[in-house]
N, C-alpha and C positions, 0 to 999 in steps of 0.2 A: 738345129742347135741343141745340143744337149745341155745336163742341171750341170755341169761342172763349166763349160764355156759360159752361160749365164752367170752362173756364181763370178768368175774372172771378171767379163763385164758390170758386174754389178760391185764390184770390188773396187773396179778402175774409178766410177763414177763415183764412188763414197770419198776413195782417196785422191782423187787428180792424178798428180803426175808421181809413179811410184816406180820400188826398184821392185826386182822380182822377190825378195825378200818379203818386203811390205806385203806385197800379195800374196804371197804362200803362208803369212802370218795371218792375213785377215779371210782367205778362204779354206786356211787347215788343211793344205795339199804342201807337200815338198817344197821345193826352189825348182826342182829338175820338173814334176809333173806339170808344174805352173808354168814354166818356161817352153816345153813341149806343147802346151794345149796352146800358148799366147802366138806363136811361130805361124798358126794356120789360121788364127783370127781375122777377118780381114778388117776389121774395124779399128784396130790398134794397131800402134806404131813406135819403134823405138824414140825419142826426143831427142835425147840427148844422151852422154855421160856422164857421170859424176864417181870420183877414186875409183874407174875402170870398172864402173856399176852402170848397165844400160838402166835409163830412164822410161817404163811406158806408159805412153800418152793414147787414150781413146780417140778417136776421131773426132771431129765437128762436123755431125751430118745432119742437114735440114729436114725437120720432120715429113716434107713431102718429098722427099728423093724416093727416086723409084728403084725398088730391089734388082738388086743383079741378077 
């Protein structure tokens, strides 16, 4: 995992549930670079929508799941 997929993650867990907006505001990356890196995360997930704005949501994964 690289600083820019961290930073994203670390982004999601400060903010909850955010648009890709939100995130590309709180990690200093575009909307488009932010939305590209989030697409192959596999730890995050669209929610929901809101005014035709995907929502994403981190996973809830138990601290002893075992890596893929």
């Amino acid at each position: 995992m690289n600083q820019k997929e961290r930073n994203l993650i670390q982004a999601l867990r400060d903010l909850g549930d955010a648009t890709i907006y939100q995130i590309a505001a709180r990690t200093g990356m575009t909307p488009r670079q932010a939305d590209v890196i989030l697409s192959y995360i596999h730890c995050v997930y669209i929610s929901g929508w809101t005014d035709g704005k995907a929502i994403w949501r981190l996973a809830d994964t138990p601290k002893n799941c075992p890596k893929p």
